[in-house]
C-alpha positions as protocol buffer text, in pm:
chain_id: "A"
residue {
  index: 1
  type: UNK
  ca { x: -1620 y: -1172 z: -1516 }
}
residue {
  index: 2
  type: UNK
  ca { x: -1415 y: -880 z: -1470 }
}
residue {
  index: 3
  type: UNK
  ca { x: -1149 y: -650 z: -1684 }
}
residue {
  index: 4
  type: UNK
  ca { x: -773 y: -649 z: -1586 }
}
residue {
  index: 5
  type: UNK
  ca { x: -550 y: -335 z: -1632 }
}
residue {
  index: 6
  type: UNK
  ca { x: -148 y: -329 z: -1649 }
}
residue {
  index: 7
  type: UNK
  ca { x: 12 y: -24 z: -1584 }
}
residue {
  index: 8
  type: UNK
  ca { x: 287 y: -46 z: -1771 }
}
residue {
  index: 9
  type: UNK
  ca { x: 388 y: 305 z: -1869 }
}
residue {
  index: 10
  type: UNK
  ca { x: 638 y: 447 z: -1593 }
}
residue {
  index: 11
  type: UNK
  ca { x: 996 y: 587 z: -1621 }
}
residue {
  index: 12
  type: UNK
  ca { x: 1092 y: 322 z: -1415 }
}
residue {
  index: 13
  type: UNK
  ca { x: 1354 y: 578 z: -1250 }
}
residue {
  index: 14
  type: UNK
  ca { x: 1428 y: 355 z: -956 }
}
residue {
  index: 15
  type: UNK
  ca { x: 1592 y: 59 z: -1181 }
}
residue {
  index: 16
  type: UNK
  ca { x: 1876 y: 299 z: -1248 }
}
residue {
  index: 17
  type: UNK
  ca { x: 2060 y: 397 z: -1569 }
}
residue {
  index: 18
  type: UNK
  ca { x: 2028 y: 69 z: -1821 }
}
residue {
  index: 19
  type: UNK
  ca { x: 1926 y: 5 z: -2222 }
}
residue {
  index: 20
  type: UNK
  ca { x: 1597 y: -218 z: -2075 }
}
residue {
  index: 21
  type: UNK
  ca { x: 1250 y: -86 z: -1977 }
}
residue {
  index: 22
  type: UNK
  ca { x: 1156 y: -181 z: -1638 }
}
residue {
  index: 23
  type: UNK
  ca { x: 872 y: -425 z: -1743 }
}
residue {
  index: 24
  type: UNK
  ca { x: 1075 y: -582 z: -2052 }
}
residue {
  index: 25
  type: UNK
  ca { x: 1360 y: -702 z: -1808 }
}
residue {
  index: 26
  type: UNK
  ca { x: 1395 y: -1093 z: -1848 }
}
residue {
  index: 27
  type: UNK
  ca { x: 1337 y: -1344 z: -1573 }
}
residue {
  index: 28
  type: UNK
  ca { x: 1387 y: -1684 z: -1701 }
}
residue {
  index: 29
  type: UNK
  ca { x: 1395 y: -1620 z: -2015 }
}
residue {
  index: 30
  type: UNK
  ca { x: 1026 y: -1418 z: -2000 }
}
residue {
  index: 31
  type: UNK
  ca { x: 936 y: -1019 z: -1948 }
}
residue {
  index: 32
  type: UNK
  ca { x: 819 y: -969 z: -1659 }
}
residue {
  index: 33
  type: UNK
  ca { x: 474 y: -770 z: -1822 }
}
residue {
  index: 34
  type: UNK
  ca { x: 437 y: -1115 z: -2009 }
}
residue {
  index: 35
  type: UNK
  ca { x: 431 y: -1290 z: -1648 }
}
residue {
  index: 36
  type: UNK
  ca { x: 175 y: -1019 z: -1487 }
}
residue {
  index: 37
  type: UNK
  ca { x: -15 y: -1044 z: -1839 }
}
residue {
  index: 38
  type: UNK
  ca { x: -77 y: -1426 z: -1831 }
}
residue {
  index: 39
  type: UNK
  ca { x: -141 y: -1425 z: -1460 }
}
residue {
  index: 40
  type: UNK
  ca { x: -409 y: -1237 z: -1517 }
}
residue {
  index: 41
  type: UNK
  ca { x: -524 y: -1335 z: -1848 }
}
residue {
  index: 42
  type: UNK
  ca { x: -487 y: -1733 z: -1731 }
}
residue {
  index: 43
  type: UNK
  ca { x: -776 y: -1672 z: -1478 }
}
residue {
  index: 44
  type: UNK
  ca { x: -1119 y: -1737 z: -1610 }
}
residue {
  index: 45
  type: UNK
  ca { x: -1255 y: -1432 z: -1392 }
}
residue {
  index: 46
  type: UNK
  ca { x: -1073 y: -1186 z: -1614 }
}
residue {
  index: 47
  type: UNK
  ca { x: -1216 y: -1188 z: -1933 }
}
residue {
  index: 48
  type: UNK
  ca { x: -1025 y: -868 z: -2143 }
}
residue {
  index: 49
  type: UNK
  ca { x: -657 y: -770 z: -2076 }
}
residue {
  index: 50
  type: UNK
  ca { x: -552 y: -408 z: -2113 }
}
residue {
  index: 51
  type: UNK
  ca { x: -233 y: -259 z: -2115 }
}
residue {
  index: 52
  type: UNK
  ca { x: -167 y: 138 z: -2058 }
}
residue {
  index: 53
  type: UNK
  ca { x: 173 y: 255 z: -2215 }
}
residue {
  index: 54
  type: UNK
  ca { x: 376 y: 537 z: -2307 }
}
residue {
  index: 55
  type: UNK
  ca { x: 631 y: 730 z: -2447 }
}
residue {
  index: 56
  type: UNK
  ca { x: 843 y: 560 z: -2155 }
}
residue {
  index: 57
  type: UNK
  ca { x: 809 y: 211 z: -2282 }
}
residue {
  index: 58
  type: UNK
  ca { x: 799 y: 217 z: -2657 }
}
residue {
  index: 59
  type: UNK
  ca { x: 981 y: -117 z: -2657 }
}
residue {
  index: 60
  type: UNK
  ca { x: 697 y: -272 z: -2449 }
}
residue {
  index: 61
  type: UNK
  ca { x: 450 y: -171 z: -2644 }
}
residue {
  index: 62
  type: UNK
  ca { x: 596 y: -322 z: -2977 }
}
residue {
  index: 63
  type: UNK
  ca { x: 632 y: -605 z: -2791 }
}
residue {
  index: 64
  type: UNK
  ca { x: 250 y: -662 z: -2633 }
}
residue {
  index: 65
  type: UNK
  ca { x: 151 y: -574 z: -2984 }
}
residue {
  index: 66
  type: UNK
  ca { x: 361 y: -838 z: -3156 }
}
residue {
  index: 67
  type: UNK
  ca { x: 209 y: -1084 z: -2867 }
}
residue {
  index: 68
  type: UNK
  ca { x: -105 y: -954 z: -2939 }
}
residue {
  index: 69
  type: UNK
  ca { x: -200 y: -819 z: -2637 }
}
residue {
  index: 70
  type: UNK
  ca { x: -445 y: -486 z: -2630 }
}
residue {
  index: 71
  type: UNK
  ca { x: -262 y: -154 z: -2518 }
}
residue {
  index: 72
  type: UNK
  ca { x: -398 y: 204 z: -2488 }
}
residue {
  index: 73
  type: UNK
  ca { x: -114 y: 489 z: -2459 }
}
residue {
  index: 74
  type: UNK
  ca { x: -116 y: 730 z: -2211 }
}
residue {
  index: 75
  type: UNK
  ca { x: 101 y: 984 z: -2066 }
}
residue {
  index: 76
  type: UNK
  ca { x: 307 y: 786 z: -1830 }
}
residue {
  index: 77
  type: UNK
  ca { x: 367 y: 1081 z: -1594 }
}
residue {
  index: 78
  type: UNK
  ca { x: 106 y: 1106 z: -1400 }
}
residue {
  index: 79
  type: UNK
  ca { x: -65 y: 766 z: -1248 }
}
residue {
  index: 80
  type: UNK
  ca { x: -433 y: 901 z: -1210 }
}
residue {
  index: 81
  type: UNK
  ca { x: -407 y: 1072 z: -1568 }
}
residue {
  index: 82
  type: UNK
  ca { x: -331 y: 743 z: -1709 }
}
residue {
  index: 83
  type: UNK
  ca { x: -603 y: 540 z: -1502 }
}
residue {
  index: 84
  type: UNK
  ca { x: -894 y: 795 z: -1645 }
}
residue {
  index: 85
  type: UNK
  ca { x: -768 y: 747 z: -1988 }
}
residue {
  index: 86
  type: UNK
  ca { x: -725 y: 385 z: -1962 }
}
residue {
  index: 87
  type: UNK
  ca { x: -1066 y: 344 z: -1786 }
}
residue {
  index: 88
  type: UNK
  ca { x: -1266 y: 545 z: -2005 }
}
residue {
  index: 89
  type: UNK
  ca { x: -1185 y: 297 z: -2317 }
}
residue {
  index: 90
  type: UNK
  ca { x: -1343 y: -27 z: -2053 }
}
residue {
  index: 91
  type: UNK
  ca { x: -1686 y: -117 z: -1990 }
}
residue {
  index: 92
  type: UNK
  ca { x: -1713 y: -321 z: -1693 }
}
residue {
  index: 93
  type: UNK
  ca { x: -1815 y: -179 z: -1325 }
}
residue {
  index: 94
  type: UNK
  ca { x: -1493 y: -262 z: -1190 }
}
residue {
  index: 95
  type: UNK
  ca { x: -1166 y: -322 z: -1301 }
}
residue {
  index: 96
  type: UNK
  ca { x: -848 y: -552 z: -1137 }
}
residue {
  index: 97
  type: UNK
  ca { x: -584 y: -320 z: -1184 }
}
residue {
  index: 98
  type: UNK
  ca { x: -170 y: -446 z: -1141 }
}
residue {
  index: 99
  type: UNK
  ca { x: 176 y: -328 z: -1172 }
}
residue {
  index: 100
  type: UNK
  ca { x: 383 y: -420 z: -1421 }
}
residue {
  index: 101
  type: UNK
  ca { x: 650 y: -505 z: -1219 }
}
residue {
  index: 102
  type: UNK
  ca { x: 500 y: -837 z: -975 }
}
residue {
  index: 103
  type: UNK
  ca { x: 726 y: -1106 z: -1207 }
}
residue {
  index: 104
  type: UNK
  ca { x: 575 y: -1388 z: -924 }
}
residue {
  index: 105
  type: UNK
  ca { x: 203 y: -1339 z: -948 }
}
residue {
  index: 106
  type: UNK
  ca { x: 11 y: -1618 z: -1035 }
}
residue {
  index: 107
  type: UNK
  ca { x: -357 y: -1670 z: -1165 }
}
residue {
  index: 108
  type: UNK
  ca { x: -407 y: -1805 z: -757 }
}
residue {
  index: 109
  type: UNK
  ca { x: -397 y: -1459 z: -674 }
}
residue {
  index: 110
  type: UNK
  ca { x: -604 y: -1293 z: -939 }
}
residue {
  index: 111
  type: UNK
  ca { x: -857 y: -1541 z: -858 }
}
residue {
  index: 112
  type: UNK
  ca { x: -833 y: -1508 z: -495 }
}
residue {
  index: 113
  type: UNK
  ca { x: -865 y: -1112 z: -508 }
}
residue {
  index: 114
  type: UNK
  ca { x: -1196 y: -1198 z: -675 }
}
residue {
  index: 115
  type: UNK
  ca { x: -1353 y: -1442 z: -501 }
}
residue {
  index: 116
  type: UNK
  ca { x: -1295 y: -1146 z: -186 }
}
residue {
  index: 117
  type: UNK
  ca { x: -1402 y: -850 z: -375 }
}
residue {
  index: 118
  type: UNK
  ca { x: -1823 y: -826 z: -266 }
}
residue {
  index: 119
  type: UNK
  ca { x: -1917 y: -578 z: -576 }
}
residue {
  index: 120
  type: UNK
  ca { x: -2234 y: -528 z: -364 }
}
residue {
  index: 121
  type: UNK
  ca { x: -2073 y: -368 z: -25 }
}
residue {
  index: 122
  type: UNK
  ca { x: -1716 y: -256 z: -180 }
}
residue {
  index: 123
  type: UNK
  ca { x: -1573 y: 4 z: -398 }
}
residue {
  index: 124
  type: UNK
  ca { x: -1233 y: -127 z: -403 }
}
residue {
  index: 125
  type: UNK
  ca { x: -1021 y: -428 z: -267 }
}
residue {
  index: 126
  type: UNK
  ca { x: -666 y: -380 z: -193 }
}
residue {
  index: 127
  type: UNK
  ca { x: -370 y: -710 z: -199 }
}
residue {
  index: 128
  type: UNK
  ca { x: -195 y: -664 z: 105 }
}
residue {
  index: 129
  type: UNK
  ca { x: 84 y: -842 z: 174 }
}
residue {
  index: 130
  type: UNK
  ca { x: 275 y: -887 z: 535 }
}
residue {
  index: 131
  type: UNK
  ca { x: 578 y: -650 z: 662 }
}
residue {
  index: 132
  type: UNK
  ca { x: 685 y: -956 z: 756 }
}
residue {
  index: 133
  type: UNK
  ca { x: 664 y: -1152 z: 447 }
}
residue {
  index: 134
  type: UNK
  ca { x: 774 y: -880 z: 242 }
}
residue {
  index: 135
  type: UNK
  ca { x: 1098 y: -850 z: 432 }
}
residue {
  index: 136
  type: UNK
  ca { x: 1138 y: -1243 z: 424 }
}
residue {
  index: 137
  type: UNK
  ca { x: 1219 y: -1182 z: 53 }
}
residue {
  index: 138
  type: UNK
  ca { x: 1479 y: -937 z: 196 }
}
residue {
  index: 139
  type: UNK
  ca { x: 1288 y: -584 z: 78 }
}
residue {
  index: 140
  type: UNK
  ca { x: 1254 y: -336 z: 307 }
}
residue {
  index: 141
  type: UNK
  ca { x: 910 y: -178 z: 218 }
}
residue {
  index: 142
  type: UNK
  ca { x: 894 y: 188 z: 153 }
}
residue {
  index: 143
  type: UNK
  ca { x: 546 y: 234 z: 330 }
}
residue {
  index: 144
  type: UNK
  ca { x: 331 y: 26 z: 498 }
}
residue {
  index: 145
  type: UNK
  ca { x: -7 y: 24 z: 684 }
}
residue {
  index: 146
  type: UNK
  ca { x: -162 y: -62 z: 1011 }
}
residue {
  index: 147
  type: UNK
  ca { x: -446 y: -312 z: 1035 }
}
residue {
  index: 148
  type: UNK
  ca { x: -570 y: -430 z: 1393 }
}
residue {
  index: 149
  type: UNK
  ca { x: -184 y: -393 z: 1513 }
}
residue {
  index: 150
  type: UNK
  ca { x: -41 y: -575 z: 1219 }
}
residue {
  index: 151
  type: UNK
  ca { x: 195 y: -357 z: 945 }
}
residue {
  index: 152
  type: UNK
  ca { x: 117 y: -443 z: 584 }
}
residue {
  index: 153
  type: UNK
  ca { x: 222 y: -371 z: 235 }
}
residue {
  index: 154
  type: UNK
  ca { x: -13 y: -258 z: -47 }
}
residue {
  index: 155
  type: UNK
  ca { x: 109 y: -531 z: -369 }
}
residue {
  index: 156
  type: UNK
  ca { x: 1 y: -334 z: -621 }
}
residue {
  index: 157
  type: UNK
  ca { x: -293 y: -602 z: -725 }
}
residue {
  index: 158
  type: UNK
  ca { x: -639 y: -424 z: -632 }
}
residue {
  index: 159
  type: UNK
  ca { x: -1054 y: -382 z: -769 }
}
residue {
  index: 160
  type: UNK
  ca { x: -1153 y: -66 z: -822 }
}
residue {
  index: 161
  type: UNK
  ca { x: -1524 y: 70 z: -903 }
}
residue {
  index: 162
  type: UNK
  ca { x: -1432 y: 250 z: -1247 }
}
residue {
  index: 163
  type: UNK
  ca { x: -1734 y: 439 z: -1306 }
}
residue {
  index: 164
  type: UNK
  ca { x: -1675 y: 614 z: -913 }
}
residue {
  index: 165
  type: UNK
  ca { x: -1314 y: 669 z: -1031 }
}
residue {
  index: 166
  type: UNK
  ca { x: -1381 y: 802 z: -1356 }
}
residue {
  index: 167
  type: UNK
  ca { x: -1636 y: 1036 z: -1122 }
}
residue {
  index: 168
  type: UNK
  ca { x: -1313 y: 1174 z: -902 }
}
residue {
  index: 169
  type: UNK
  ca { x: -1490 y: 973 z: -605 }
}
residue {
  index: 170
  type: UNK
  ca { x: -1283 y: 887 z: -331 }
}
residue {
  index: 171
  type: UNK
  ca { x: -1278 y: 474 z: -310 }
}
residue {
  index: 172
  type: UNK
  ca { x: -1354 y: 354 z: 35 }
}
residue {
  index: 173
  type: UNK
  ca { x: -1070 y: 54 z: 100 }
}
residue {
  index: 174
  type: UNK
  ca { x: -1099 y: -286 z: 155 }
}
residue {
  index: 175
  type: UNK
  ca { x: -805 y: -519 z: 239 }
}
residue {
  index: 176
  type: UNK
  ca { x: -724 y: -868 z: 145 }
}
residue {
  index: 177
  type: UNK
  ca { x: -504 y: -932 z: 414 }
}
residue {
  index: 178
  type: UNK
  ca { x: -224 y: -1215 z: 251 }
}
residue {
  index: 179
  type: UNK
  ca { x: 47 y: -1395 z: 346 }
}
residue {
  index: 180
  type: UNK
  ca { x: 113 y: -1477 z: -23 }
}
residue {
  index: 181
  type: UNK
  ca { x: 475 y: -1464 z: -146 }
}
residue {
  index: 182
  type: UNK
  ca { x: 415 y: -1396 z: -515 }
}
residue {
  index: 183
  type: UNK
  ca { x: 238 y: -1045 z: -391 }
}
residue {
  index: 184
  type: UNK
  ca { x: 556 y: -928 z: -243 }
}
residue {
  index: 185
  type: UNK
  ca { x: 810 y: -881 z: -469 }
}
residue {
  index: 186
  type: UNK
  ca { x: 782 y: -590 z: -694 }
}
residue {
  index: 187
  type: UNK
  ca { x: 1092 y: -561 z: -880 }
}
residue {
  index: 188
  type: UNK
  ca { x: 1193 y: -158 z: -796 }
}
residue {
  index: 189
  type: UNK
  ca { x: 1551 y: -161 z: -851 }
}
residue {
  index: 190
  type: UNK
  ca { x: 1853 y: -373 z: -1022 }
}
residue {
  index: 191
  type: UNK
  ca { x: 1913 y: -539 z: -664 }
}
residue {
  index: 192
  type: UNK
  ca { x: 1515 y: -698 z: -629 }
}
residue {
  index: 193
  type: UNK
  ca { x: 1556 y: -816 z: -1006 }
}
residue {
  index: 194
  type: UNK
  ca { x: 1865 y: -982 z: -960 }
}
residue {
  index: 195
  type: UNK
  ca { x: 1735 y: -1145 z: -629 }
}
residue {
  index: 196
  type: UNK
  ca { x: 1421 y: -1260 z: -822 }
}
residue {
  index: 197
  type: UNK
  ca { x: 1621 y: -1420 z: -1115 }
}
residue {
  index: 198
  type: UNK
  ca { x: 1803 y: -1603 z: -830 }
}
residue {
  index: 199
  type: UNK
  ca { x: 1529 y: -1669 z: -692 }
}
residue {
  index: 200
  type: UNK
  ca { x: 1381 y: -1856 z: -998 }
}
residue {
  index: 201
  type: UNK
  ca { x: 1646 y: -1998 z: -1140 }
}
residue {
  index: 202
  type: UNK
  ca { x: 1679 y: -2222 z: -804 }
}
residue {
  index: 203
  type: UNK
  ca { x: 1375 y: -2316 z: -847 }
}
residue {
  index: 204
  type: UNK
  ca { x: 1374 y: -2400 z: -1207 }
}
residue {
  index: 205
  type: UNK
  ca { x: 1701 y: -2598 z: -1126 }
}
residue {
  index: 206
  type: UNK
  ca { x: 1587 y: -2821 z: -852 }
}
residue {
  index: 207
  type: UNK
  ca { x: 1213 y: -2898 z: -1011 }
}
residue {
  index: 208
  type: UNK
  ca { x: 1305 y: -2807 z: -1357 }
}
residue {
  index: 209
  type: UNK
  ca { x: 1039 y: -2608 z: -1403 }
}
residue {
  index: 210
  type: UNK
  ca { x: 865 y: -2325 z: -1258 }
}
residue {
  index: 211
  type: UNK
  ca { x: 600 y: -2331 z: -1028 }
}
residue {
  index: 212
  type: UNK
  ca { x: 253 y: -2271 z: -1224 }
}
């Protein structure tokens, strides 16, 4: 068993000017940090669900607290800042750590980042999704990295060995190398959420629901 973290307390700045926090926009009817949130919490290798928010996302946290769902606040400006806090509040070795912003992830994923994480040879597993698959969903990654002549895209979804991170010692990387759709949309701007509420709503409309 294993604790989950959602980092949930960006500016968002990418999404543009608009009244919504990034991980309260609606797809389907459902925030996207209440899809990442059951994805996780659905898996029966996570057993606690934390949530790291801010002054940036005030509306979020009202939310996760009205869904009851646990949240720590942190700065929101500074993503290592707000891992130490959030990690210093968990107990477990290590620690599955996601974006608030992957409205496709599903508990397959979670449980598949598990099952490859070897707690007795690795300090951190890393999602990593192909260029290829990535710009199948028509996103043009920002970065990407090279692995035995292959490009790939970090998803967001990784392990990390909290007590070494909480030390300020540099993780040594291990890839899950995926071909997995649902770990290759993050939604970024108002052009990838509009693409994934397409993108669901076909579905919805043609099996009438979503896929689990």
């Amino acid at each position: 068993m294993m604790e989950a973290l959602v980092n949930a307390g960006g500016k968002g700045t990418r999404m543009g000017s608009c009244d919504i926090e990034k991980p309260m926009h609606l797809i389907n009817g459902i925030p996207v940090i209440k899809r990442v949130v059951d994805a996780l919490s659905l898996s029966d290798n996570i057993d606690r669900v934390l949530v790291s928010v801010s002054d940036n996302t005030k509306a979020t946290e009202r939310y996760l607290k009205n869904e009851g769902i646990e949240t720590i606040t942190t700065s929101g400006n500074d993503f290592v800042d707000d891992i130490h806090k959030a990690f210093e509040v968990m107990s477990g070795r290590f620690v599955m750590t996601a974006p608030a912003d992957m409205p496709l992830i599903r508990k397959q994923a979670v449980d598949m980042l598990h099952d490859f994480f070897d707690p007795g040879t690795m300090e951190s597993a890393i999602a990593v999704v192909s260029e290829d698959v990535v710009r199948s969903a028509g996103i043009s990654p920002s970065y990407s990295i090279d692995i035995n002549g292959r490009k790939w895209v970090l998803s967001g979804l990784c392990i990390m060995d909290r007590i070494k991170t909480l030390d300020d010692v540099f993780l040594k990387e291990s890839y899950m190398q995926t071909e997995m759709f649902e770990l290759a949309v993050n939604i970024n701007t108002q052009n990838e959420l509009e693409m994934v509420r397409k993108m669901v709503g076909r579905q919805t409309r043609s099996t009438g629901a979503e896929t689990p």
